[in-house]
C-alpha positions as CSV (number, residue, x, y, z in Angstrom):
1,X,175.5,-3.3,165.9
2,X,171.7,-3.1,164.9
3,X,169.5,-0.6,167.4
4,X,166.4,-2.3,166.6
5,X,164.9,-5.5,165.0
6,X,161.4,-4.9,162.9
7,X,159.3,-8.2,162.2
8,X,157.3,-8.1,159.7
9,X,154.0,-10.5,159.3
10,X,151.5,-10.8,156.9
11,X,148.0,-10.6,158.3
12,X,144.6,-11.2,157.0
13,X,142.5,-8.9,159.1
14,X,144.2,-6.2,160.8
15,X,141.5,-4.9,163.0
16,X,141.0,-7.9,164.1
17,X,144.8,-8.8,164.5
18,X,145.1,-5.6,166.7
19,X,142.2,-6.4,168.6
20,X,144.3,-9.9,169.5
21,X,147.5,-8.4,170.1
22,X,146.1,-5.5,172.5
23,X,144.0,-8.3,174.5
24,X,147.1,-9.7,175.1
25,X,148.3,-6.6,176.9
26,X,150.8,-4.9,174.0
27,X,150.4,-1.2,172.8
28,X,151.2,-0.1,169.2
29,X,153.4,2.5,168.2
30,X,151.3,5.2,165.9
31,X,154.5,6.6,164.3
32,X,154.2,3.0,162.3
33,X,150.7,2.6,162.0
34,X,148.6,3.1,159.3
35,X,144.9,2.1,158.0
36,X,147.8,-1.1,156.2
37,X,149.8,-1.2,159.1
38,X,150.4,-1.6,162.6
39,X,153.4,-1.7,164.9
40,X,153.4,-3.8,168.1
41,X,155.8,-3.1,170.7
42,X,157.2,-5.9,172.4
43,X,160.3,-4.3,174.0
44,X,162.1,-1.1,173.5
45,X,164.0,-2.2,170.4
46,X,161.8,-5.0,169.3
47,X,158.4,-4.2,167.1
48,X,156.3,-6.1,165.2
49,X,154.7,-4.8,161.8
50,X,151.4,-6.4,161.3
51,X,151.0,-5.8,157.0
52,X,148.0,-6.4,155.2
53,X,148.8,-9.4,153.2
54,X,148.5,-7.5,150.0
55,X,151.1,-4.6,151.7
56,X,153.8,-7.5,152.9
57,X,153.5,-9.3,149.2
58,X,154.4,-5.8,147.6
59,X,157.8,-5.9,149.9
60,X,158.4,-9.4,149.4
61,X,158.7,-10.1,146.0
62,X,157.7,-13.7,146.9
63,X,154.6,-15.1,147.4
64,X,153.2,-15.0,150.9
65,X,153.4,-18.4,152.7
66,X,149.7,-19.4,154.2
67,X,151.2,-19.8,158.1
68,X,147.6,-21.8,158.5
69,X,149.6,-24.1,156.5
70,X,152.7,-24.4,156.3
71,X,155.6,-22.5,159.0
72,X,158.4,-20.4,158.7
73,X,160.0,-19.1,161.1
74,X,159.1,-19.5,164.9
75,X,159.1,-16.3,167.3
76,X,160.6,-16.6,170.4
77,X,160.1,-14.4,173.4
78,X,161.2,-13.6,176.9
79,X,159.5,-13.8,179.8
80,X,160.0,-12.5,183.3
81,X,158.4,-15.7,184.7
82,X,157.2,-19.1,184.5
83,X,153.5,-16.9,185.5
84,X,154.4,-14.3,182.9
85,X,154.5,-17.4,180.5
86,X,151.3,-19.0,181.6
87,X,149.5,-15.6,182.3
88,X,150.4,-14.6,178.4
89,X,149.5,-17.9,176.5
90,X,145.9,-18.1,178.9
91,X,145.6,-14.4,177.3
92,X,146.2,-15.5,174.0
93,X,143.5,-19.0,174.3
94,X,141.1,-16.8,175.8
95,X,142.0,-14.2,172.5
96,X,141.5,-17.2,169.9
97,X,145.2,-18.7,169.5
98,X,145.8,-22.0,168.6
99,X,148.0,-23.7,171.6
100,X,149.1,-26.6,170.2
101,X,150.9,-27.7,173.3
102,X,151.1,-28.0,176.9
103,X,154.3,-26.2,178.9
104,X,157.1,-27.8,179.2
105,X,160.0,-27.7,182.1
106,X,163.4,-28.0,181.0
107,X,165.0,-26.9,184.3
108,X,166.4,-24.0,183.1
109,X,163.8,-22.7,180.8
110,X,160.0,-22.9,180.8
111,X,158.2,-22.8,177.6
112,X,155.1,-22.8,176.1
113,X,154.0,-21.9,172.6
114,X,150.7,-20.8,170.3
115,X,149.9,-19.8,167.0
116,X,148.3,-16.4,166.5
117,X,144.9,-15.8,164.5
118,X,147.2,-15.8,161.1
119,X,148.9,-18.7,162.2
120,X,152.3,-17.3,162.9
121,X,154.2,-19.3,166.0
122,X,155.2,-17.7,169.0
123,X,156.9,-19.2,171.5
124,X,157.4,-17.7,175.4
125,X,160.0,-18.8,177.3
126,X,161.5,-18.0,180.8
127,X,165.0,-18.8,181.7
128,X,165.7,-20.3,185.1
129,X,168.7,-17.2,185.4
130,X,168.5,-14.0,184.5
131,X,171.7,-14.3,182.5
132,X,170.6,-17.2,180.2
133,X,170.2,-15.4,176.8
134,X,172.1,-11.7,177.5
């Protein structure tokens, strides 16, 4: 099994996308940072590599999607609460996201979602049981 996932985003200002990301209450791991670089930790085993744009096209091989425009993939997060979830996406408003929607009750999951100041989508979620997604 895999110890750790790694995301890896594109981003066109990274003091400024570090700047977002700590307002939102996340710390960065400096063992993955660079002036290019910079590694958000979400959870134990799950980090997020904020690249330069010109740094993530040198890995990709493939030209970098404009997430302003057009989306990829959606990120999807747990949270501990439905106030986790609301306390988080007020952070990331008050930060400069995009939040295209308003929450949403399911029953057993609360949700709401925002784009980031590249335009990556991030979902937060909360499951009505602890057990829902182990």
């Amino acid at each position: 099994m895999h110890k750790q996932i790694f995301v890896n985003l594109p981003v066109k200002d990274l003091s400024r996308s570090r700047e977002f990301w700590s307002s939102l209450g996340y710390s960065f791991d400096s063992k993955f940072s660079s002036d290019k670089a910079a590694c958000v930790i979400f959870g134990e085993s799950i980090l997020v590599m904020l690249l330069e744009e010109e740094l993530f096209a040198s890995f990709a091989h493939k030209p970098v999607c404009d997430a302003q425009e057009r989306v990829e993939v959606l990120h999807a997060v747990s949270c501990d609460s439905r106030e986790h979830v609301d306390t988080l996406i007020a952070k990331a408003r008050a930060a400069g996201a995009t939040v295209p929607d308003e929450a949403e009750d399911h029953g057993f999951m609360y949700a709401q979602g925002f784009y980031d100041l590249d335009g990556h989508g991030w979902n937060c979620c909360a499951w009505a049981t602890e057990t829902a997604c182990q």
